[in-house]
MITI-953706 format. One record per residue (C-alpha): residue in three letters; x, y, z. Coordinates in steps of 0.05 Angstrom, whole numbers, padded with zeros to 5 digits, always signed. Layout:
<recs>
ALAXYZ...
</recs>
This chain:
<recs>
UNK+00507+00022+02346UNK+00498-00056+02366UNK+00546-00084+02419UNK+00538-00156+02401UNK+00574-00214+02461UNK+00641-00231+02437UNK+00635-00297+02452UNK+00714-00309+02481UNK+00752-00366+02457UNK+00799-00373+02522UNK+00847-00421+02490UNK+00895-00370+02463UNK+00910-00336+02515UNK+00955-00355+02573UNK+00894-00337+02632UNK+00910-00337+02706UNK+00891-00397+02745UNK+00836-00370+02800UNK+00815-00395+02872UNK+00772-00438+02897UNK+00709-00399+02929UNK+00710-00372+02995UNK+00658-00395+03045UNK+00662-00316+03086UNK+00645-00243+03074UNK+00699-00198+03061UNK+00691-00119+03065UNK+00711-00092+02992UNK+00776-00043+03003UNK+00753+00004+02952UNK+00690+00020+02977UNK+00682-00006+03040UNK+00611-00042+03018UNK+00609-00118+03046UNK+00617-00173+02998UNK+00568-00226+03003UNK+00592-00302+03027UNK+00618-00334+02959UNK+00628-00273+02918UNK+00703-00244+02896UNK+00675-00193+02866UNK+00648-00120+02900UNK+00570-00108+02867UNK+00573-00044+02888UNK+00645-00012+02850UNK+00668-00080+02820UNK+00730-00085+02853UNK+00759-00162+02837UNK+00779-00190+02916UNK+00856-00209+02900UNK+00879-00273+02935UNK+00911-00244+02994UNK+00842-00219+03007UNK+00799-00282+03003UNK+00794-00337+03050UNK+00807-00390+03014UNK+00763-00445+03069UNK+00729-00500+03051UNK+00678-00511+02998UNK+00600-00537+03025UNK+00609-00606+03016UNK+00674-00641+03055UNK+00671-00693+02993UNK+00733-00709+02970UNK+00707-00718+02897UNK+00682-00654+02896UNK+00740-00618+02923UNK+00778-00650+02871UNK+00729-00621+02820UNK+00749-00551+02851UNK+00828-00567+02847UNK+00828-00584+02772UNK+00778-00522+02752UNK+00834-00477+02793UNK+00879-00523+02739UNK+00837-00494+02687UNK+00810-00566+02671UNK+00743-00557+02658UNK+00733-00626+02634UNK+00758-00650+02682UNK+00720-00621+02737UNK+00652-00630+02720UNK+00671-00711+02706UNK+00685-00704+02779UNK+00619-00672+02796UNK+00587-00719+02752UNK+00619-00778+02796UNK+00597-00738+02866UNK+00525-00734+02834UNK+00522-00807+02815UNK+00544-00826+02885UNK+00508-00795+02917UNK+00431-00810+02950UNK+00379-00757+02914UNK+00374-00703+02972UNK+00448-00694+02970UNK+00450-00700+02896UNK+00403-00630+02879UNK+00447-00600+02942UNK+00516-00614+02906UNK+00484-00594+02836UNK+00460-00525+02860UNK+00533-00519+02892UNK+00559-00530+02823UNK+00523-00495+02795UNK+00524-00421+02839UNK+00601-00432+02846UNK+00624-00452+02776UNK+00579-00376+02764UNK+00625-00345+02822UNK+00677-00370+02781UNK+00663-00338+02712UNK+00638-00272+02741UNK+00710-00269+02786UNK+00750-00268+02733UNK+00709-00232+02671UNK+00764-00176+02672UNK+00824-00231+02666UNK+00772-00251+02598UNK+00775-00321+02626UNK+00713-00370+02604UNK+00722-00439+02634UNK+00669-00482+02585UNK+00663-00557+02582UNK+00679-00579+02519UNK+00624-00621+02518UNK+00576-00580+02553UNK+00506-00614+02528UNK+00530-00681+02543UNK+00542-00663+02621UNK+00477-00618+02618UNK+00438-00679+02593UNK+00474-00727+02645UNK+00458-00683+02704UNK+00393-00683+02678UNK+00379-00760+02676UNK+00404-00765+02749UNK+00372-00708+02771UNK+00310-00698+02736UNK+00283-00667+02670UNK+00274-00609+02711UNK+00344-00589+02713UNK+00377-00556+02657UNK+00454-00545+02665UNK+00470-00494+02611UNK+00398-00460+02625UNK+00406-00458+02699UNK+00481-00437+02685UNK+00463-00380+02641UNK+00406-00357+02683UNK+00445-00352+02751UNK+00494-00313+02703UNK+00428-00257+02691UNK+00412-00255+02755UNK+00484-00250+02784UNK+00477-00178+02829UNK+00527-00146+02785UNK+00523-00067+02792UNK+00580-00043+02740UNK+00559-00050+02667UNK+00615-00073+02639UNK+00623-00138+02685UNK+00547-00144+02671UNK+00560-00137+02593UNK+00621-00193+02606UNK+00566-00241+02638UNK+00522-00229+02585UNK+00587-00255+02536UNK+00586-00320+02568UNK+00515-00327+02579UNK+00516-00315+02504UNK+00561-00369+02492UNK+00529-00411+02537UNK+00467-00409+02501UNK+00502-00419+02426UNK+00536-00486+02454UNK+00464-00504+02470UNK+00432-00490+02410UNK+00482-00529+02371UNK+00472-00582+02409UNK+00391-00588+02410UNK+00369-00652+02394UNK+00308-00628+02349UNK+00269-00570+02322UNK+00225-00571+02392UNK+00279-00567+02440UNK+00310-00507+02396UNK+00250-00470+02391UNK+00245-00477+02461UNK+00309-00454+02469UNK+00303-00389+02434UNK+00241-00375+02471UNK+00274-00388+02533UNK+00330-00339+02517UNK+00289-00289+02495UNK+00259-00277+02567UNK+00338-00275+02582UNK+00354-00229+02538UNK+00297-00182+02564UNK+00334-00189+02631UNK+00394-00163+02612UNK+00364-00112+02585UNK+00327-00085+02637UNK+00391-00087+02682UNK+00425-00057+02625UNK+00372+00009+02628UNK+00382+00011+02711UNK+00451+00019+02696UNK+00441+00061+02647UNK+00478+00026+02597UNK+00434+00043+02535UNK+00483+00011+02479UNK+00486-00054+02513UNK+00407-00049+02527UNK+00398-00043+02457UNK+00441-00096+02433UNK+00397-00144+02489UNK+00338-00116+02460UNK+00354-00142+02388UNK+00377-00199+02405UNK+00320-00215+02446UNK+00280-00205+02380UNK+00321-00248+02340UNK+00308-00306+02388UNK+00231-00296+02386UNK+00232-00291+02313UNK+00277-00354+02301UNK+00232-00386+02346UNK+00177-00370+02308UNK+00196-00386+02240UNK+00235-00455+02273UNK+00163-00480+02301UNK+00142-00481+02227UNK+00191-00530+02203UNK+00154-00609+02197UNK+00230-00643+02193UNK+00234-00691+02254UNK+00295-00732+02228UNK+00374-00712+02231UNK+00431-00735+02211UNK+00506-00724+02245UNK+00524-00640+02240UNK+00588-00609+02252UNK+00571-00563+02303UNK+00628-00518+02288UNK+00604-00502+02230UNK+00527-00501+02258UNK+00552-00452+02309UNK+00590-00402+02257UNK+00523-00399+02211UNK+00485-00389+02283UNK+00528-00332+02303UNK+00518-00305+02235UNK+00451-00303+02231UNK+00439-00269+02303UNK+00500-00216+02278UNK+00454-00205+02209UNK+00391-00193+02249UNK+00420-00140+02294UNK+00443-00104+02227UNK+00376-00108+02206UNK+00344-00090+02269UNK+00382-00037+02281UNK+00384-00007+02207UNK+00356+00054+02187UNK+00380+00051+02120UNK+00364-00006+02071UNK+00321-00038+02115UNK+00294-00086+02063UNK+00361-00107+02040UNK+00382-00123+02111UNK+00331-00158+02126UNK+00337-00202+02065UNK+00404-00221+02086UNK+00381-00246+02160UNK+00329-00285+02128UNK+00386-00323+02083UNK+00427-00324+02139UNK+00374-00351+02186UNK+00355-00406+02135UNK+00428-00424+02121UNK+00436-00444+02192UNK+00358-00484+02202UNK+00380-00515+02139UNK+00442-00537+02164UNK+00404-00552+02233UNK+00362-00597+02195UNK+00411-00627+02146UNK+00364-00606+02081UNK+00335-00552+02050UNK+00273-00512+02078UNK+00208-00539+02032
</recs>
């Protein structure tokens, strides 16, 4: 059976706010394993550090910007705090600018991965426009929703559930991306890129020996080689507007088609008729006409 990323939609429920990080290692009271300097979360049992527990010091930076960016995340304004960031970047000479960025960056993942049991998933609305405004200040080199998502894999997560929960919003991480490609290259690219990702989480799936969730990594790592593949064949160049909603429904349906078929071991060919559909509903829609 496939164990597909749920993909949480945090806006109806009523979440906790959480804290900003803490700059000091804590010893976990449920195992008695240390917790590294920034984490609030045990790798070893995956024991969540309640608030009486974490020291709730300063941040790396004494900018007041960037504090502020921290204050309105805790407010559950997202938004909000990477506009902030995005200020603290801007004003800030180029040294200090990557420093703040990889701050962001490792503590907005502390954030997530502290409260994946509360289901909370703090996402900029509009994530590719900050990803592609850190990236024309800081370079092309720097990805936000790549370098988020791949912090996310490599988070030292030893329970498989909290690892399954990062690999929910690395999931949804990655479909706000691909809606928001500006052409067939960068999505191609895209998929590729995830498929490596999706191998990762695999392969910490099997040391945990989570097979379920290894598989479902495993077919979805196929699906993004394959929709790579058959994306790198399309000649269209030129788009109109798309409704990204939409884009990302059809996207989501094609990846939940091709674990059907991948998985199948009945009606194979019938399965993997409907993934093709699916997968050429959403490239058409990508594209804005139909597949010649």
């Amino acid at each position: 059976m496939s164990v597909l990323p749920r993909c949480r939609d945090a806006s109806d429920n009523d979440f906790p706010s959480y804290p900003i990080p803490v700059s000091v290692s804590v010893i976990c009271p449920n195992c008695n394993k240390s917790i590294p300097e920034g984490k609030r979360i045990c790798q070893s049992c995956g024991y969540l550090i309640e608030s009486s527990e974490r020291d709730p010091s300063g941040l790396s930076f004494d900018d007041d910007v960037y504090r502020r960016g921290f204050d309105l995340l805790e407010k559950k304004d997202v938004d909000g705090a990477f506009r902030e960031w995005s200020r603290c970047l801007a004003d800030s000479d180029d040294d200090r600018a990557l420093s703040l960025y990889g701050d962001i960056v490792e503590k907005y993942c502390d954030h997530v991965v502290a409260n994946l049991e509360w289901e909370y998933f703090p996402v900029p609305e509009d994530l590719m426009t900050l990803s592609r405004g850190m990236s024309a200040r800081l370079g092309p080199e720097k990805n936000l929703v790549q370098d988020l998502i791949s912090t996310l894999a490599g988070y030292p997560v030893q329970v498989g559930d909290y690892l399954y929960e990062s690999w929910d919003v690395a999931e949804c991480l990655s479909n706000a991306y691909v809606v928001g490609c500006g052409g067939i290259d960068e999505l191609a690219g895209h998929l590729e890129w995830m498929g490596d990702i999706e191998d990762q989480y695999e392969g910490r799936f099997m040391e945990l020996e989570e097979e379920e969730y290894a598989q479902s990594a495993r077919a979805n790592a196929a699906f993004c080689r394959d929709a790579a593949s058959r994306t790198r064949k399309i000649s269209v160049r030129d788009y109109g507007e798309r409704d990204t909603t939409w884009l990302e429904t059809l996207y989501v349906a094609a990846k939940e088609a091709h674990a059907k078929y991948y998985n199948s071991k009945l009606m194979a060919d019938r399965r993997r008729r409907s993934y093709t559909e699916a997968l050429e509903e959403f490239l058409e829609e990508f594209i804005g006409e139909p597949l010649s």
